[in-house]
KEKE-3310 file (N, C-alpha, C; in steps of 0.2 Angstrom, whole numbers, plus 5000, padded with zeros to 4 digits):
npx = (5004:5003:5010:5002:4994:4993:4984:4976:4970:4964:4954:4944:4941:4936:4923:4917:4915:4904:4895:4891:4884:4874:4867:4861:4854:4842:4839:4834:4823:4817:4813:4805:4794:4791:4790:4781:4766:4762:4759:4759:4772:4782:4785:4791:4801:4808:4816:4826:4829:4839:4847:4853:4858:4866:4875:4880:4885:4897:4903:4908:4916:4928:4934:4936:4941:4951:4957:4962:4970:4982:4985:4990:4995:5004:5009:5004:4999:4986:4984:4980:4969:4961:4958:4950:4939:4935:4931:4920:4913:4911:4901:4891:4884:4880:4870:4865:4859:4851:4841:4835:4826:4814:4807:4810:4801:4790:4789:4789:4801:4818:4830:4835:4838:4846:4857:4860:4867:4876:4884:4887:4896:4906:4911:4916:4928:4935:4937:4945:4957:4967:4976:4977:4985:4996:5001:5005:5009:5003:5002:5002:4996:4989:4980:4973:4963:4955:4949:4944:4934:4926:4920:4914:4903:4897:4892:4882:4876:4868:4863:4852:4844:4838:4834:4824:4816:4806:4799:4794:4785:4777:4772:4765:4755:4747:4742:4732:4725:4717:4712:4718:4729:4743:4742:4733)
npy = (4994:5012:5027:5034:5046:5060:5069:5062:5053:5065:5071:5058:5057:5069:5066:5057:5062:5071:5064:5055:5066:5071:5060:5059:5070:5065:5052:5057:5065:5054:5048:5057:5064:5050:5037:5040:5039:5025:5014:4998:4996:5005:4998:4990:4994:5004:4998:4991:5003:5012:5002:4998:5011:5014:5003:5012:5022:5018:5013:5021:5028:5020:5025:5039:5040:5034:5035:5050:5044:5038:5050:5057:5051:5041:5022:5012:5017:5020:5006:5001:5009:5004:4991:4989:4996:4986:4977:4984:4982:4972:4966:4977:4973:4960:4962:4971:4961:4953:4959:4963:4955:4956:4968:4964:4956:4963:4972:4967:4972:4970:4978:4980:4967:4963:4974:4971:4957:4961:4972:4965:4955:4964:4969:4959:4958:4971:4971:4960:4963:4974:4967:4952:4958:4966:4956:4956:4967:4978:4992:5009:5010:4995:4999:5009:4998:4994:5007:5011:5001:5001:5013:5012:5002:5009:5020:5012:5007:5019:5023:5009:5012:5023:5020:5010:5018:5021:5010:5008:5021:5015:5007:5012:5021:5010:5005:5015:5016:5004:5007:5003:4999:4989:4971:4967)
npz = (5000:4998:5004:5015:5021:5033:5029:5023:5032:5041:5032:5030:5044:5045:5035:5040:5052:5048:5043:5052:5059:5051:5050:5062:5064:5053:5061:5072:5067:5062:5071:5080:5072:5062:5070:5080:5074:5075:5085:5085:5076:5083:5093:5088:5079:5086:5096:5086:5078:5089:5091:5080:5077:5087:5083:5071:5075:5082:5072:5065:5073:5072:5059:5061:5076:5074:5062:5068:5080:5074:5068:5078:5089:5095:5087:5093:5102:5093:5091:5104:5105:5091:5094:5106:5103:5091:5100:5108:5094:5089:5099:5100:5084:5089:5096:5089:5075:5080:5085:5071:5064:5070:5064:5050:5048:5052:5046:5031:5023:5013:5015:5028:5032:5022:5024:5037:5035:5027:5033:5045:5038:5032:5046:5053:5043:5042:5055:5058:5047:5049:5057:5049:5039:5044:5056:5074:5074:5067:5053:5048:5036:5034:5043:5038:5027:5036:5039:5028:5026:5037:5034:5022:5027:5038:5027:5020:5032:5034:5022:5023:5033:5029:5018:5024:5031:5020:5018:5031:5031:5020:5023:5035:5029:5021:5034:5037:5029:5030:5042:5055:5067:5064:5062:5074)
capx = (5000:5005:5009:4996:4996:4990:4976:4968:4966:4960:4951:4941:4937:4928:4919:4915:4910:4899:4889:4886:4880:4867:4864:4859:4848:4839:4836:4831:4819:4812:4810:4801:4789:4788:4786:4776:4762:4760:4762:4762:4777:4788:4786:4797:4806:4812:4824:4830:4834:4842:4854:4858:4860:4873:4881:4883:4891:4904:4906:4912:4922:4935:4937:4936:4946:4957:4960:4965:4976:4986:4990:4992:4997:5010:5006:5003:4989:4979:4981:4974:4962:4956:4956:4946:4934:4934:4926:4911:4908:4907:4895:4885:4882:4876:4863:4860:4859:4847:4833:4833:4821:4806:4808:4808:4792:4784:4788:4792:4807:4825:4833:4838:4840:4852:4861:4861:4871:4882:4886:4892:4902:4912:4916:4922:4933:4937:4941:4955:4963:4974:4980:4982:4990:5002:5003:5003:5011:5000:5003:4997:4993:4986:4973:4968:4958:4951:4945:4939:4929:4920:4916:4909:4898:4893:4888:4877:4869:4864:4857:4849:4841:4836:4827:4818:4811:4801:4793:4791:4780:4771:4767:4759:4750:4741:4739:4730:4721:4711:4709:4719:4735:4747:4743:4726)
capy = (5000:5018:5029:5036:5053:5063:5075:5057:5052:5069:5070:5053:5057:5075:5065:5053:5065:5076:5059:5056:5072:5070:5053:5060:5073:5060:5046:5059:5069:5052:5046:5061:5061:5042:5033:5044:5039:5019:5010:4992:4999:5008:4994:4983:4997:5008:4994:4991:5008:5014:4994:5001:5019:5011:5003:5015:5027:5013:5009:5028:5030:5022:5030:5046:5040:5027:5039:5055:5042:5039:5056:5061:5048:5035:5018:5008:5021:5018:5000:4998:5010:4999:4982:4992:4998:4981:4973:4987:4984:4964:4963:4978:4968:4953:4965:4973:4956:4950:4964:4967:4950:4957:4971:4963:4952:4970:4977:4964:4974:4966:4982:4980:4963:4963:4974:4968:4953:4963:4973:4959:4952:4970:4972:4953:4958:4976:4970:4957:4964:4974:4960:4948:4961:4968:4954:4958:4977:4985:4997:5014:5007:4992:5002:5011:4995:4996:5014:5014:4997:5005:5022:5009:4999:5015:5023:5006:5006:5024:5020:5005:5018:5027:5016:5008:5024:5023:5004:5012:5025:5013:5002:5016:5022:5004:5003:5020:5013:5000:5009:5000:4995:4981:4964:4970)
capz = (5000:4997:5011:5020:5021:5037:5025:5020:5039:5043:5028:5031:5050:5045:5030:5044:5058:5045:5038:5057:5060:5045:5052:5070:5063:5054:5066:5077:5064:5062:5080:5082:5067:5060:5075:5085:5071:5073:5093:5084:5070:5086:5098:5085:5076:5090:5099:5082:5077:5095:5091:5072:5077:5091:5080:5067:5077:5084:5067:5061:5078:5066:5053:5066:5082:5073:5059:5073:5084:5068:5065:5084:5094:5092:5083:5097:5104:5089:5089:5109:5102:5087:5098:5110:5097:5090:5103:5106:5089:5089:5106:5094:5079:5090:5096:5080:5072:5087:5084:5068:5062:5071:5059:5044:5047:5053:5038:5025:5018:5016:5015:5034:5033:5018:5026:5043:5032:5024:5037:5046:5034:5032:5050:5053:5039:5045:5062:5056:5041:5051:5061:5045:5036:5048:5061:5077:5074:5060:5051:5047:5032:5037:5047:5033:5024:5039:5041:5021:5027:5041:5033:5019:5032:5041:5026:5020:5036:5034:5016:5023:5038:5024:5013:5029:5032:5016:5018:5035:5029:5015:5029:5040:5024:5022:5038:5042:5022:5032:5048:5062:5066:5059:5068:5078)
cpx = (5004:5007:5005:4998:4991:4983:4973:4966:4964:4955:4944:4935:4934:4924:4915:4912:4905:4892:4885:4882:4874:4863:4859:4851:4840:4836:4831:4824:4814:4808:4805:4794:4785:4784:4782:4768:4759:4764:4763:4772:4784:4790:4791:4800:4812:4819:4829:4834:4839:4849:4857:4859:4866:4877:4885:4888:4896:4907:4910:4915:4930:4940:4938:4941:4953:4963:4964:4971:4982:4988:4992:4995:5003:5005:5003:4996:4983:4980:4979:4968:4958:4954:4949:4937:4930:4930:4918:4908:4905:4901:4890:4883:4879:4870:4859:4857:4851:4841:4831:4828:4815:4804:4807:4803:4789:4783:4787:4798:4813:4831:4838:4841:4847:4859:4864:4869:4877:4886:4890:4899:4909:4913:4918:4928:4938:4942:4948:4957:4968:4979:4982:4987:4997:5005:5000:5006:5010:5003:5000:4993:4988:4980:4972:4964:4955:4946:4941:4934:4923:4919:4912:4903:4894:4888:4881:4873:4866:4859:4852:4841:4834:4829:4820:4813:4804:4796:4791:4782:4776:4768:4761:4755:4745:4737:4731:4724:4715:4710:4711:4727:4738:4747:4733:4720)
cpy = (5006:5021:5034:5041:5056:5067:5070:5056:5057:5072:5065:5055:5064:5073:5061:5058:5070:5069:5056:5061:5072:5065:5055:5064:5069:5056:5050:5063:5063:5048:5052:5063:5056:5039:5033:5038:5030:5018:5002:4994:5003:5004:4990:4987:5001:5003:4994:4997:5012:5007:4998:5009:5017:5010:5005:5021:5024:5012:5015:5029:5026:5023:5038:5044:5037:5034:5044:5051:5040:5045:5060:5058:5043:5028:5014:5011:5017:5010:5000:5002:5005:4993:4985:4993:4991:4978:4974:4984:4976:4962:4969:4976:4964:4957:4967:4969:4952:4953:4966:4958:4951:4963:4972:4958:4960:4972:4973:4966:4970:4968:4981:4974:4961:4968:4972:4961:4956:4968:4970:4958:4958:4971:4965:4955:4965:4974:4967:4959:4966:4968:4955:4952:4963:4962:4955:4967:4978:4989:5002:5013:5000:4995:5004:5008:4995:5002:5013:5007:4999:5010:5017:5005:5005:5019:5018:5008:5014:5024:5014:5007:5022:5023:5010:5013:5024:5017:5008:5016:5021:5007:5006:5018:5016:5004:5009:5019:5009:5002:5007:4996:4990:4977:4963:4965)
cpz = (5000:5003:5013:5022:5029:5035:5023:5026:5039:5041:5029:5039:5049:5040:5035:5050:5054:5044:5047:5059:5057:5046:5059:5067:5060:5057:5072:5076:5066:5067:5081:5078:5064:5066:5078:5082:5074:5079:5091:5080:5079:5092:5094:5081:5081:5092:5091:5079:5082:5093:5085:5072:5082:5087:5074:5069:5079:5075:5062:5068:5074:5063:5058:5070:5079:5069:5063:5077:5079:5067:5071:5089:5091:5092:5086:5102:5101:5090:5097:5107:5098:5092:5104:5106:5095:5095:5106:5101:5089:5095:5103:5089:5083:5093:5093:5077:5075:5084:5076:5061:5061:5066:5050:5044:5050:5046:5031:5020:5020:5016:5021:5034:5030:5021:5033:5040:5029:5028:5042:5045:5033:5038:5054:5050:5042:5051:5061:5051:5043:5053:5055:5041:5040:5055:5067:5078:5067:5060:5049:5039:5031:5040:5044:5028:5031:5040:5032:5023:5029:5038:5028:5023:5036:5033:5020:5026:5038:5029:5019:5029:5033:5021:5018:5032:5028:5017:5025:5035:5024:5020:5032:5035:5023:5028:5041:5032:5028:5040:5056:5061:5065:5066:5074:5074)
residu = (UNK:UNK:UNK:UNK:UNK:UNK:UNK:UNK:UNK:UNK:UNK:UNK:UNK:UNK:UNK:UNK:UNK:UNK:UNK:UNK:UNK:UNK:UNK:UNK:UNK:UNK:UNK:UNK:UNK:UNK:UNK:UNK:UNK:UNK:UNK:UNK:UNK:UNK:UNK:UNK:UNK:UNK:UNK:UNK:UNK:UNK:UNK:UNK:UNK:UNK:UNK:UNK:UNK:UNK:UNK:UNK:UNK:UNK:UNK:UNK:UNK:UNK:UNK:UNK:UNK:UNK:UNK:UNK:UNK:UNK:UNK:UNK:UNK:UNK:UNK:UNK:UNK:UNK:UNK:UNK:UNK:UNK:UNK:UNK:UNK:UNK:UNK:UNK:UNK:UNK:UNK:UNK:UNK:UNK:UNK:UNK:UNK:UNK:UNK:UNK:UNK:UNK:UNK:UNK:UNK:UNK:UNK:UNK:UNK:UNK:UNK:UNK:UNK:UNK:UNK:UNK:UNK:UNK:UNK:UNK:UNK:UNK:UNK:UNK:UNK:UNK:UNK:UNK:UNK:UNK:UNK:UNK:UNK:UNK:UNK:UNK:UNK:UNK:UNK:UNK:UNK:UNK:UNK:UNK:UNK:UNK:UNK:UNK:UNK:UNK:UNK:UNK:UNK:UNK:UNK:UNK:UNK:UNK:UNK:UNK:UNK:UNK:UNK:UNK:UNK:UNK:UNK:UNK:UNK:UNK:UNK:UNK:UNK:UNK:UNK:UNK:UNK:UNK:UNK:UNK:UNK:UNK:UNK:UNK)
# end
């Protein structure tokens, strides 16, 4: 790999704290508008979105923290950072993973689903690439397929946020069609 320049780390961690920002604004516009509407729809979205809003901000801490311990700290920082990281993120996934079932039989989308799986699969990968690549003393190189992982897994599981918003709302729209909440 090339050499990894400080302006891409600190580049990466303000494209990563800005997509958070946009993310919070959302989740929180829609927790405050969507959910309100429908008590079957928030009883089995809400835990879901609270678990994938968790772990979309452990999964852009990252490309943010990892990236800044790279250009501030010495190597070994960031790597107890990352392993640290690392371990939030995997006890968040099996939570994510857990909740987000009842979800897709609410709604019938596989939006969540599909990503829930590909999600996955990139931060298994993410976690160990340093380590196969570099061993057990990675490199600031090495940590960078990680960080372009996780900014790609973070910004999936915002799209996937996104596009369950809209079966969201075409569910509440049927539902408020024949007059009475999904399941009743």
């Amino acid at each position: 790999m090339r050499h990894v320049s400080d302006a891409f780390l600190l580049n990466m961690a303000e494209v990563s704290a800005t997509l958070i920002g946009l993310f919070l604004v959302g989740v929180f516009y829609y927790v405050e508008t969507g959910l309100r509407r429908s008590s079957r729809m928030r009883r089995v979205f809400e835990p879901y979105l609270r678990a994938g809003t968790r772990i979309t901000l452990i999964v852009f801490t990252i490309p943010i923290g990892v990236s800044m311990a790279l250009v501030t700290l010495e190597l070994v920082w960031a790597r107890a950072l990352f392993a640290a990281i690392s371990v939030v993120l995997i006890w968040s996934n099996i939570e994510s993973v857990s909740r987000v079932r009842g979800v897709a039989r609410a709604t019938s989308s596989t939006a969540l689903l599909v990503n829930e799986i590909v999600t996955t699969v990139l931060t298994l990968v993410l976690i160990v690439v340093p380590w196969v690549l570099g061993g057990l003393r990675p490199s600031r190189g090495d940590f960078t397929w990680a960080i372009l992982l996780a900014f790609a897994a973070g910004f999936l599981s915002i799209g996937a946020v996104v596009l369950s918003a809209f079966d969201i709302a075409r569910l509440e729209r049927g539902v408020a069609a024949e007059g009475n909440e999904p399941g009743e």
